[in-house]
mmJSON file of the N, C-alpha and C atoms, coordinates in Angstrom:
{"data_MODEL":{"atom_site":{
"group_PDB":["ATOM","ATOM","ATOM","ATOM","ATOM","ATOM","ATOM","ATOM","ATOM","ATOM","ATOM","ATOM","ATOM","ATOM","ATOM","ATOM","ATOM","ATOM","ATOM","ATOM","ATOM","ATOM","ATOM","ATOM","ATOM","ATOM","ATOM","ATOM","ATOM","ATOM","ATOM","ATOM","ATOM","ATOM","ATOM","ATOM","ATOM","ATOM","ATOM","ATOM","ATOM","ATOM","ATOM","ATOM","ATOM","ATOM","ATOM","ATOM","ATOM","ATOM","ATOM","ATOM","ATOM","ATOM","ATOM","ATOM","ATOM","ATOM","ATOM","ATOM","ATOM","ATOM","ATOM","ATOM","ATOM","ATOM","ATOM","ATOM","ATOM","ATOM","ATOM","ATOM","ATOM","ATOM","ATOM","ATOM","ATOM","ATOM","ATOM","ATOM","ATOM","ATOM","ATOM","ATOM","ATOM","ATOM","ATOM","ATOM","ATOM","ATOM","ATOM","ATOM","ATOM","ATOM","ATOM","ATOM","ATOM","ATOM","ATOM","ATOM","ATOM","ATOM","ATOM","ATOM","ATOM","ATOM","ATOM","ATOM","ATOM","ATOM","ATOM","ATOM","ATOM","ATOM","ATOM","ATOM","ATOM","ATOM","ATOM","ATOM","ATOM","ATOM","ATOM","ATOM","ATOM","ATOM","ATOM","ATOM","ATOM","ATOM","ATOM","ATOM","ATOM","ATOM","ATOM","ATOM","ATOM","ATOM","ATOM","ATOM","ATOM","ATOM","ATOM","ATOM","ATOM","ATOM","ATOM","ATOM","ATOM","ATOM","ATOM","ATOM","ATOM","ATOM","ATOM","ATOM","ATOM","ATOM","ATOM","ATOM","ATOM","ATOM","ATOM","ATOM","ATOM","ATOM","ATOM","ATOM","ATOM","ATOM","ATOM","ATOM","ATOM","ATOM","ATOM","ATOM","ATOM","ATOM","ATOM","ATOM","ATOM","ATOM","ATOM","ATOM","ATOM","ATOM","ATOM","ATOM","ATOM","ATOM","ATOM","ATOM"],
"id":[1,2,3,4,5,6,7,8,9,10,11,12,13,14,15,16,17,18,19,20,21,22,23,24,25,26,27,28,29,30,31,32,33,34,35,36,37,38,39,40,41,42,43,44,45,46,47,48,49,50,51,52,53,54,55,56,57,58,59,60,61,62,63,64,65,66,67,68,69,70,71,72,73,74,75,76,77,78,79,80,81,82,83,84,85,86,87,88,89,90,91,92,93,94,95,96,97,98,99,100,101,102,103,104,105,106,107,108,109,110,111,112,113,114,115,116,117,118,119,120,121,122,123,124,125,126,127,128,129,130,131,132,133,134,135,136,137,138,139,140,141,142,143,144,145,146,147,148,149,150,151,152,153,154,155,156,157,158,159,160,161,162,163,164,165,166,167,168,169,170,171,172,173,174,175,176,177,178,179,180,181,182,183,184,185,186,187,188,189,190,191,192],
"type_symbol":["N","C","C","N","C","C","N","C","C","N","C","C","N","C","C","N","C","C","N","C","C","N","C","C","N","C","C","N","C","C","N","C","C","N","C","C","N","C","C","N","C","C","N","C","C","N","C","C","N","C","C","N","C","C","N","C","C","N","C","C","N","C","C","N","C","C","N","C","C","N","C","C","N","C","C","N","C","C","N","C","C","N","C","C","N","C","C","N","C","C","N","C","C","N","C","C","N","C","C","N","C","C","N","C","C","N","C","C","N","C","C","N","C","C","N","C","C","N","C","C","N","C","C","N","C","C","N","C","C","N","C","C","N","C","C","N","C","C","N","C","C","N","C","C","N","C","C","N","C","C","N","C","C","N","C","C","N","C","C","N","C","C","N","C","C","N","C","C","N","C","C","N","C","C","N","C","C","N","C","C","N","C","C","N","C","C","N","C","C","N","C","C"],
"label_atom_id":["N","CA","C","N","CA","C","N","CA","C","N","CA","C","N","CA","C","N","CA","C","N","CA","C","N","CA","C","N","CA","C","N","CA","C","N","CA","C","N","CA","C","N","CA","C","N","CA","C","N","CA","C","N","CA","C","N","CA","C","N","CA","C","N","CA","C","N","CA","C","N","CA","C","N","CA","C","N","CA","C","N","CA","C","N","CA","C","N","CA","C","N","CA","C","N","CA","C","N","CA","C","N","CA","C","N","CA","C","N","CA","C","N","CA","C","N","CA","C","N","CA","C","N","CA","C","N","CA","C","N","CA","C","N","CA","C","N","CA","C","N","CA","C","N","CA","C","N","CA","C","N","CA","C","N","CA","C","N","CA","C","N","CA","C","N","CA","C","N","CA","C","N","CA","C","N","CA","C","N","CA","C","N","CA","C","N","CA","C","N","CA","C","N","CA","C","N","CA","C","N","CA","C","N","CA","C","N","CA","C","N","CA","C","N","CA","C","N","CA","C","N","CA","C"],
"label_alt_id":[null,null,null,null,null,null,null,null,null,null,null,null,null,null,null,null,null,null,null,null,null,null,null,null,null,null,null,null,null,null,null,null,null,null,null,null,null,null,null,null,null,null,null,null,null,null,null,null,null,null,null,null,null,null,null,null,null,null,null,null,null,null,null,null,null,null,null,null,null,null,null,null,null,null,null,null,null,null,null,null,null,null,null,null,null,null,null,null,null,null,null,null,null,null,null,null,null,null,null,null,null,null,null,null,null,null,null,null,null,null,null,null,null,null,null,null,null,null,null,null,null,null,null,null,null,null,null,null,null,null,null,null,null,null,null,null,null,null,null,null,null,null,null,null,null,null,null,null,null,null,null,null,null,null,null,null,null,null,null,null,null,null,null,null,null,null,null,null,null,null,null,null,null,null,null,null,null,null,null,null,null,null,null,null,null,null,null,null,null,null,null,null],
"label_comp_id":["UNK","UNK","UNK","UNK","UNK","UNK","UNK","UNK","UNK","UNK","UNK","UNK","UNK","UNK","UNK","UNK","UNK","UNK","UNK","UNK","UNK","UNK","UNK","UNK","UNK","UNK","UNK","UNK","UNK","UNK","UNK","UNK","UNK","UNK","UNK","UNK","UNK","UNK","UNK","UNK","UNK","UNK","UNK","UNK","UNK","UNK","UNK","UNK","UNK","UNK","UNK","UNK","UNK","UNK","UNK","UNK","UNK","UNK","UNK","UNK","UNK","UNK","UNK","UNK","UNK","UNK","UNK","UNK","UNK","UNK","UNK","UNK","UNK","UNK","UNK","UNK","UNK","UNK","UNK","UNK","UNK","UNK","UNK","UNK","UNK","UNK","UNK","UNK","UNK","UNK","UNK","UNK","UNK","UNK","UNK","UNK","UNK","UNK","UNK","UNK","UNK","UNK","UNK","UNK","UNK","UNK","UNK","UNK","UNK","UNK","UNK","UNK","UNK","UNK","UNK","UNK","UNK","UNK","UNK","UNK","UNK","UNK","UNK","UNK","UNK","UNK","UNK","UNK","UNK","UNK","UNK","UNK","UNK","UNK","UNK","UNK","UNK","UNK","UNK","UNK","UNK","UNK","UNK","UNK","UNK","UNK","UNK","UNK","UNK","UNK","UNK","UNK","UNK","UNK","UNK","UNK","UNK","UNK","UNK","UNK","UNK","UNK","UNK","UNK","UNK","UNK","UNK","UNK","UNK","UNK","UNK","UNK","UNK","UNK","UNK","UNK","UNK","UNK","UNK","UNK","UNK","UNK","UNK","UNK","UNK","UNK","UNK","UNK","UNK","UNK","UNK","UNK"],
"label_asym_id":["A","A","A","A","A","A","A","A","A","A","A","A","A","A","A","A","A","A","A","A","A","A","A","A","A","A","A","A","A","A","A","A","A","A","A","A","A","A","A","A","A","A","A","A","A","A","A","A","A","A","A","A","A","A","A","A","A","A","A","A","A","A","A","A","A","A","A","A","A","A","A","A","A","A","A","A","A","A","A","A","A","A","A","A","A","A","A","A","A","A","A","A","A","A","A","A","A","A","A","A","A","A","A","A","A","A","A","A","A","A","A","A","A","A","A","A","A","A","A","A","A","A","A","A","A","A","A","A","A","A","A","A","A","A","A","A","A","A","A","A","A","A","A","A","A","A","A","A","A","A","A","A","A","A","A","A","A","A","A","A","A","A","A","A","A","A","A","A","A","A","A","A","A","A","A","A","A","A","A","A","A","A","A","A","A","A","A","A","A","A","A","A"],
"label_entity_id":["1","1","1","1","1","1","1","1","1","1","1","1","1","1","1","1","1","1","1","1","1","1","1","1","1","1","1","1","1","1","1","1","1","1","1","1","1","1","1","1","1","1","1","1","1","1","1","1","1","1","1","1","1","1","1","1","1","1","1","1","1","1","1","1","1","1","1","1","1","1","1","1","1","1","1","1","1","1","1","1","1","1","1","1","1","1","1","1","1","1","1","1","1","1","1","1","1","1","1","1","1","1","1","1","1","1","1","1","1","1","1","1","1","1","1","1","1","1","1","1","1","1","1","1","1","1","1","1","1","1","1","1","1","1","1","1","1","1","1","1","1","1","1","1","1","1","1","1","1","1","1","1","1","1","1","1","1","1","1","1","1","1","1","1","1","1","1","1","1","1","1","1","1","1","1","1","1","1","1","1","1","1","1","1","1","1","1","1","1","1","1","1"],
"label_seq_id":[1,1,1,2,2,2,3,3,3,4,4,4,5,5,5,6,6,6,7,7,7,8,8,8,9,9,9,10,10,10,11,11,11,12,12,12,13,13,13,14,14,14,15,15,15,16,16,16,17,17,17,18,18,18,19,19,19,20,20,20,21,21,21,22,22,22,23,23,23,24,24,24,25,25,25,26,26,26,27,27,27,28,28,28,29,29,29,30,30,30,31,31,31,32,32,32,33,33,33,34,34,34,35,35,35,36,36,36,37,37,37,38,38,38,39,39,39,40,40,40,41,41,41,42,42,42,43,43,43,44,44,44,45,45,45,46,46,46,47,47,47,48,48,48,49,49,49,50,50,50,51,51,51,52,52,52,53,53,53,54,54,54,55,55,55,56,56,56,57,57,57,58,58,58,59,59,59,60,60,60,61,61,61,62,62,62,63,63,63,64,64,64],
"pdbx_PDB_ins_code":[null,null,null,null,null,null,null,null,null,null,null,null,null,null,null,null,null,null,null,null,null,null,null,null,null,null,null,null,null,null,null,null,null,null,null,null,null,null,null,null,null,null,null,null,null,null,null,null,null,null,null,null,null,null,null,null,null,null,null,null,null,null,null,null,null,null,null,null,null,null,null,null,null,null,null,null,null,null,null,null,null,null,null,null,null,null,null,null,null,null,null,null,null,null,null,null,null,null,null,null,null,null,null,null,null,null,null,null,null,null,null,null,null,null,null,null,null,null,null,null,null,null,null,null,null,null,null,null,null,null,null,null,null,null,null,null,null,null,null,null,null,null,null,null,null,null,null,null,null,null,null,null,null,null,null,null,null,null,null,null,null,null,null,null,null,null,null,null,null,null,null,null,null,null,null,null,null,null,null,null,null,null,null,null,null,null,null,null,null,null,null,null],
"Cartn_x":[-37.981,-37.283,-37.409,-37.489,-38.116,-36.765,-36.732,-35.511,-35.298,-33.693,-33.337,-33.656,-33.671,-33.557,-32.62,-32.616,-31.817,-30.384,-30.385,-29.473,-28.366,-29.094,-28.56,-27.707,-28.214,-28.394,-26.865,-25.919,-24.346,-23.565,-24.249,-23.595,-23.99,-23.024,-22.816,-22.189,-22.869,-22.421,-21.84,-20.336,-20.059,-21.062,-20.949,-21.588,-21.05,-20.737,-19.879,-20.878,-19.866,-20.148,-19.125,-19.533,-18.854,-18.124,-17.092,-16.53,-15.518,-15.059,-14.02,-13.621,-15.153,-14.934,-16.404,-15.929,-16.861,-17.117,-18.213,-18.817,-18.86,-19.945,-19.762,-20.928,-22.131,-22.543,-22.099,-22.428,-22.269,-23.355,-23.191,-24.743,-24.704,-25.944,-26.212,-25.595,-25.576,-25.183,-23.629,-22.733,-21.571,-21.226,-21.897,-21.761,-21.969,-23.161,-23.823,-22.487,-21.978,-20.817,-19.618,-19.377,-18.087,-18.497,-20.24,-19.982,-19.641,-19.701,-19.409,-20.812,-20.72,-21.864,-21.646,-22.427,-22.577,-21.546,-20.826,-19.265,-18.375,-18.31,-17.162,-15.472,-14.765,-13.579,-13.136,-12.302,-12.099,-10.689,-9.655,-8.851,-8.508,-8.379,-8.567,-7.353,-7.251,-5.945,-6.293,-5.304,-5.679,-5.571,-4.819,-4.781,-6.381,-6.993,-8.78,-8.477,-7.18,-7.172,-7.436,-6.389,-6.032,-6.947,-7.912,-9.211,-10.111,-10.31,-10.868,-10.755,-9.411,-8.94,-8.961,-8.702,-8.927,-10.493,-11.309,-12.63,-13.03,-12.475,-13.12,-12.502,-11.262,-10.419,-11.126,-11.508,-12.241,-13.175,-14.441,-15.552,-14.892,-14.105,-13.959,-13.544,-12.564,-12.368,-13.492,-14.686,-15.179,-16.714,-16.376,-17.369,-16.753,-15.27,-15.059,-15.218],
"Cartn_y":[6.255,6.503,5.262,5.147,4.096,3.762,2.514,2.164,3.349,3.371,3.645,3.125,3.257,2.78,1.78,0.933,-0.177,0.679,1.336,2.334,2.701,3.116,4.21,3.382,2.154,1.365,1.464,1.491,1.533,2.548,3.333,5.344,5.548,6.13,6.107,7.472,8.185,9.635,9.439,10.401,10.499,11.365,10.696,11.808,12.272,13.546,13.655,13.321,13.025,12.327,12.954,13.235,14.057,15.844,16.013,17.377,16.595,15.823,15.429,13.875,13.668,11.984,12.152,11.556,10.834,9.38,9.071,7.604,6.88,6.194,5.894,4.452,4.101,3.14,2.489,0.969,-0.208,-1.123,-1.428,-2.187,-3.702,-3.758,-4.925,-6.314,-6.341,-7.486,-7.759,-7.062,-6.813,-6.996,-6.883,-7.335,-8.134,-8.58,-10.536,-11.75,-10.881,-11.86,-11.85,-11.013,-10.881,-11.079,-11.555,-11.945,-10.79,-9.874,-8.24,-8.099,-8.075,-7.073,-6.276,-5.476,-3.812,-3.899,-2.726,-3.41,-3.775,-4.275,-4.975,-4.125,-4.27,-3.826,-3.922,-2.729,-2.726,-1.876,-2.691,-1.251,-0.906,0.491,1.388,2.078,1.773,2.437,3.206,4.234,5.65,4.869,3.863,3.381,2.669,3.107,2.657,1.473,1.293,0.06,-1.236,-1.144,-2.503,-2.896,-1.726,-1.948,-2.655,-2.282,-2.657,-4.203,-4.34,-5.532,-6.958,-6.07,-7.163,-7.39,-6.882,-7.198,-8.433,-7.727,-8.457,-9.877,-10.221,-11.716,-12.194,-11.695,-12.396,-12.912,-12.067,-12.459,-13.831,-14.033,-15.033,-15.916,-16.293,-16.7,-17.81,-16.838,-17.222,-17.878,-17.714,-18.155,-19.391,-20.255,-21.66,-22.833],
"Cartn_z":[-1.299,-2.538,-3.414,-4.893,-5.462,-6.298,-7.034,-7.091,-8.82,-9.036,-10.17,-11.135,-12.507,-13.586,-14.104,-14.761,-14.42,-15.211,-16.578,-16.726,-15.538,-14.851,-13.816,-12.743,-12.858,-11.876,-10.683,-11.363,-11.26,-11.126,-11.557,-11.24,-9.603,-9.185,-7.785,-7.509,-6.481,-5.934,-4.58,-4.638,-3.332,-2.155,-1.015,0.035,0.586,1.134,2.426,4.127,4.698,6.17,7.057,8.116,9.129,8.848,8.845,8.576,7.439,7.097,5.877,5.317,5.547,4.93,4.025,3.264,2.173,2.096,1.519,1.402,0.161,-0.264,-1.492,-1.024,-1.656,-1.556,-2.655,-1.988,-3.149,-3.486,-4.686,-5.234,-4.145,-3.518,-3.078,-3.507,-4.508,-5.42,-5.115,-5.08,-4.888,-3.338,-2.688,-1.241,-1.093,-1.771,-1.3,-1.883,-3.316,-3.473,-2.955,-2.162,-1.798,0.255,0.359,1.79,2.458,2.375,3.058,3.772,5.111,5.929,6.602,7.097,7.827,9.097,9.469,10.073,9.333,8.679,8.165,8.117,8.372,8.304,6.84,6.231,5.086,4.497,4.223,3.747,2.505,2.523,1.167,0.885,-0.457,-0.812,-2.285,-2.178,-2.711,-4.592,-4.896,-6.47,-6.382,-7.13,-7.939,-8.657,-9.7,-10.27,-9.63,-8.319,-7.218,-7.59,-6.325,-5.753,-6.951,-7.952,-9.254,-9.273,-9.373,-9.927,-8.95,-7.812,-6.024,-6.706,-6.41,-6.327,-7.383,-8.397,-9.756,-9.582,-8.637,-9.072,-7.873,-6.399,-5.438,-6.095,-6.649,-7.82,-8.656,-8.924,-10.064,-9.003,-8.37,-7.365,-6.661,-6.276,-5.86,-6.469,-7.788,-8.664,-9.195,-8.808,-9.297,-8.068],
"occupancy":[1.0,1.0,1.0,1.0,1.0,1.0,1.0,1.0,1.0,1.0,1.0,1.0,1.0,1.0,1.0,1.0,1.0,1.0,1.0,1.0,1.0,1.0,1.0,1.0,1.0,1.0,1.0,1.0,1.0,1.0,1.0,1.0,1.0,1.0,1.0,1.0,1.0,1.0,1.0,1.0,1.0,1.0,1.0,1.0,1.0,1.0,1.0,1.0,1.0,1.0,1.0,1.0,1.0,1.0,1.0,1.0,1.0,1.0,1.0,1.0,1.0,1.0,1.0,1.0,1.0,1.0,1.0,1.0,1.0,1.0,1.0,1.0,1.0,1.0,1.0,1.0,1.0,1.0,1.0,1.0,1.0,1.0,1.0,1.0,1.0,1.0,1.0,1.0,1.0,1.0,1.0,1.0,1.0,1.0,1.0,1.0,1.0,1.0,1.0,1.0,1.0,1.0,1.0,1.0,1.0,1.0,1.0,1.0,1.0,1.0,1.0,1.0,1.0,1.0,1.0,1.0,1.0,1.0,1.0,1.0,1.0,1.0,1.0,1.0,1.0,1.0,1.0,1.0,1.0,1.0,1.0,1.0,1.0,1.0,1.0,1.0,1.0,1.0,1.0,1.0,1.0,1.0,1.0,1.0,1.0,1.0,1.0,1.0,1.0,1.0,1.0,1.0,1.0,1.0,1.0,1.0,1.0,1.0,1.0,1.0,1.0,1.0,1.0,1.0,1.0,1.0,1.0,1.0,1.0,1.0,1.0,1.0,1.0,1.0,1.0,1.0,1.0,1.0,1.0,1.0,1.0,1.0,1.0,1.0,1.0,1.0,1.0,1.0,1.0,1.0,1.0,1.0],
"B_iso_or_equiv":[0.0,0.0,0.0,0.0,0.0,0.0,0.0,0.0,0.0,0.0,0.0,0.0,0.0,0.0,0.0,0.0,0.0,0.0,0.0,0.0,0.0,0.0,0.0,0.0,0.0,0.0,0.0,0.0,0.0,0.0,0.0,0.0,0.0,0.0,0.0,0.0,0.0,0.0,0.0,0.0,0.0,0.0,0.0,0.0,0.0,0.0,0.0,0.0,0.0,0.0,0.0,0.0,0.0,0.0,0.0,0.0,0.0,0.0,0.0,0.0,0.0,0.0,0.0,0.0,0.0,0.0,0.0,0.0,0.0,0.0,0.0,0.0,0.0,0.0,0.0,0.0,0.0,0.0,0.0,0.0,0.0,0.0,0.0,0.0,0.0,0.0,0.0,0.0,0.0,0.0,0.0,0.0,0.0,0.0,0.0,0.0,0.0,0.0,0.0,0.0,0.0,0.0,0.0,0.0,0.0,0.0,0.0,0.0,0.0,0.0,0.0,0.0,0.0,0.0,0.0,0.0,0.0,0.0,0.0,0.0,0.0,0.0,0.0,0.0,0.0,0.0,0.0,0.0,0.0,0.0,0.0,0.0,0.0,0.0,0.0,0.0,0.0,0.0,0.0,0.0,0.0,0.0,0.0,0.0,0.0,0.0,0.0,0.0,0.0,0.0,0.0,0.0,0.0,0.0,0.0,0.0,0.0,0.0,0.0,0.0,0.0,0.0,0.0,0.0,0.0,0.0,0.0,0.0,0.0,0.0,0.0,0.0,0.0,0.0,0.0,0.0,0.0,0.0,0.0,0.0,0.0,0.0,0.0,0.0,0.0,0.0,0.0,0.0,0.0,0.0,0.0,0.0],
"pdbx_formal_charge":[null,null,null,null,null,null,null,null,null,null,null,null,null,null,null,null,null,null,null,null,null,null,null,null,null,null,null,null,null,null,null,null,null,null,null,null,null,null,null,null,null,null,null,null,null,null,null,null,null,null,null,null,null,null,null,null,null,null,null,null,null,null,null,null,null,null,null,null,null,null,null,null,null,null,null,null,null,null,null,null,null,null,null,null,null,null,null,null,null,null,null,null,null,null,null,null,null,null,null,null,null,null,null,null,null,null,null,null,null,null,null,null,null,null,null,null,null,null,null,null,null,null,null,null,null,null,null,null,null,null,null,null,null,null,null,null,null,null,null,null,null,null,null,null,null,null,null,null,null,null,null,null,null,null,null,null,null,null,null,null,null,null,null,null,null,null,null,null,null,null,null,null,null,null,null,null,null,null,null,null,null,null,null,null,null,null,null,null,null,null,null,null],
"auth_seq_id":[1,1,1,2,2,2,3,3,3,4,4,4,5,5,5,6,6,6,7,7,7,8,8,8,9,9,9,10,10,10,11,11,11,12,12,12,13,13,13,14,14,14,15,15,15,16,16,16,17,17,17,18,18,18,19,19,19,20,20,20,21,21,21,22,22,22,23,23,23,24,24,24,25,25,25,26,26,26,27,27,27,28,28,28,29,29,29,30,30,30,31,31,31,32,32,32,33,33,33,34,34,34,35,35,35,36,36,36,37,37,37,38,38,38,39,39,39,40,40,40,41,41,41,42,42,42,43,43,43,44,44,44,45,45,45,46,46,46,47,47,47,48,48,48,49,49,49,50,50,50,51,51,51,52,52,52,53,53,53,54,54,54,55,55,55,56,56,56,57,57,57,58,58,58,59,59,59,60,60,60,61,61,61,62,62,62,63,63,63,64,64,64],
"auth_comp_id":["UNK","UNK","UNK","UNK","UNK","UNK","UNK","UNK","UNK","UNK","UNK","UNK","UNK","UNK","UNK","UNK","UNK","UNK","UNK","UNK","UNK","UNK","UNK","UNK","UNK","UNK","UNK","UNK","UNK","UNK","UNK","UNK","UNK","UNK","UNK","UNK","UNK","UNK","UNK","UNK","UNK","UNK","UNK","UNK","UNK","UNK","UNK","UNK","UNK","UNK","UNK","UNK","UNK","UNK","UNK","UNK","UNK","UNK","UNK","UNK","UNK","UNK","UNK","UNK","UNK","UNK","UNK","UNK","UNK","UNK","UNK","UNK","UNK","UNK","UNK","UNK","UNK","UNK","UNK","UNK","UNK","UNK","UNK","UNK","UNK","UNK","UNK","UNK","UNK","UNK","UNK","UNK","UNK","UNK","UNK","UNK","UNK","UNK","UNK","UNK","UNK","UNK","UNK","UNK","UNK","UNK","UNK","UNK","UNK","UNK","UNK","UNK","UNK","UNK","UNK","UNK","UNK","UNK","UNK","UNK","UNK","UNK","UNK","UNK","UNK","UNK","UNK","UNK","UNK","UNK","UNK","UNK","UNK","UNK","UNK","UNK","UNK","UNK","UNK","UNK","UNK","UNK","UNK","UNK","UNK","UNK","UNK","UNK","UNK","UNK","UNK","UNK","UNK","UNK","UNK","UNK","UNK","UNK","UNK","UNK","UNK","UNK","UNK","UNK","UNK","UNK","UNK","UNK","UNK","UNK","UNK","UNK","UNK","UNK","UNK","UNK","UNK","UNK","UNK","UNK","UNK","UNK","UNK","UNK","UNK","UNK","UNK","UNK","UNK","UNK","UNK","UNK"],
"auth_asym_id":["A","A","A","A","A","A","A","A","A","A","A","A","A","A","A","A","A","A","A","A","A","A","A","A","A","A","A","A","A","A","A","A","A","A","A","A","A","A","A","A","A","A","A","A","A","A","A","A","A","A","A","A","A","A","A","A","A","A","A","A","A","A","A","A","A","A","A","A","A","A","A","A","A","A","A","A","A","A","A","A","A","A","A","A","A","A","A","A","A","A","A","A","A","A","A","A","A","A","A","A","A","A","A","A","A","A","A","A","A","A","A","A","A","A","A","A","A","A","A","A","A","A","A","A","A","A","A","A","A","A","A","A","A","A","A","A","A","A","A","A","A","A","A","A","A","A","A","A","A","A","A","A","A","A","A","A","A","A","A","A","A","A","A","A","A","A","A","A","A","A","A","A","A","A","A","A","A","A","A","A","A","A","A","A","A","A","A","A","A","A","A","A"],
"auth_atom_id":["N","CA","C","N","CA","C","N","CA","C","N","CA","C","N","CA","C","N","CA","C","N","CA","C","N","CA","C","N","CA","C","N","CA","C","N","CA","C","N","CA","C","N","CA","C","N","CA","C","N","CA","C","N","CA","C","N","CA","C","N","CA","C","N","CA","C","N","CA","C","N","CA","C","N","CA","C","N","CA","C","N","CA","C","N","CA","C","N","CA","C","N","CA","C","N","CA","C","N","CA","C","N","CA","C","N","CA","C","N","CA","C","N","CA","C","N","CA","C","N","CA","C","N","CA","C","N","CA","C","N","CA","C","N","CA","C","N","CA","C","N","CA","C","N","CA","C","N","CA","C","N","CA","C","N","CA","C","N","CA","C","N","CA","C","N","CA","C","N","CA","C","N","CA","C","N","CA","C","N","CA","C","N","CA","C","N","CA","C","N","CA","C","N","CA","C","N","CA","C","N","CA","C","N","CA","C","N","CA","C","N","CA","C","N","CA","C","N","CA","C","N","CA","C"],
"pdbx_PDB_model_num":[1,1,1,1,1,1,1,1,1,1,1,1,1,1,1,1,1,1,1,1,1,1,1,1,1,1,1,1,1,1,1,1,1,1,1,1,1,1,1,1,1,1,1,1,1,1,1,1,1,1,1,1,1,1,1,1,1,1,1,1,1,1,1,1,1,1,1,1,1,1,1,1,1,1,1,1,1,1,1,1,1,1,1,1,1,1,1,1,1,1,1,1,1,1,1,1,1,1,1,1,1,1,1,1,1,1,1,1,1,1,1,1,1,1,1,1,1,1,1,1,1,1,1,1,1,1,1,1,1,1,1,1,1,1,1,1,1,1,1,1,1,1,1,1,1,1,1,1,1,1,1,1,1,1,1,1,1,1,1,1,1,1,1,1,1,1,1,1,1,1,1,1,1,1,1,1,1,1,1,1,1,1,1,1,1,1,1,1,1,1,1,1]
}}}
């Protein structure tokens, strides 16, 4: 499969996995900064903002 368009690059489809879970990949880039590898333990909570907002202040965080 050849890569997306750089457009596209960020639009992301759920998959389903097993009988009632869904997935969700994440752009490479976003893992390398936040030090996340395969395994990793992770918890998820049903508000999108947090999650939004956790990510984005680790990112800054970790960019001083």
């Amino acid at each position: 499969m050849g890569r997306k368009p750089l457009a596209d690059r960020f639009n992301r489809t759920l998959t389903q996995v097993g009988g009632q879970s869904l997935s969700i990949t994440i752009p490479v880039e976003y893992l390398q900064e936040l030090n996340w590898e395969k395994g990793k333990e992770l918890k998820v909570r049903l508000n999108i903002i947090i999650l939004i907002i956790t990510i984005m202040l680790m990112i800054v965080v970790r960019n001083q």
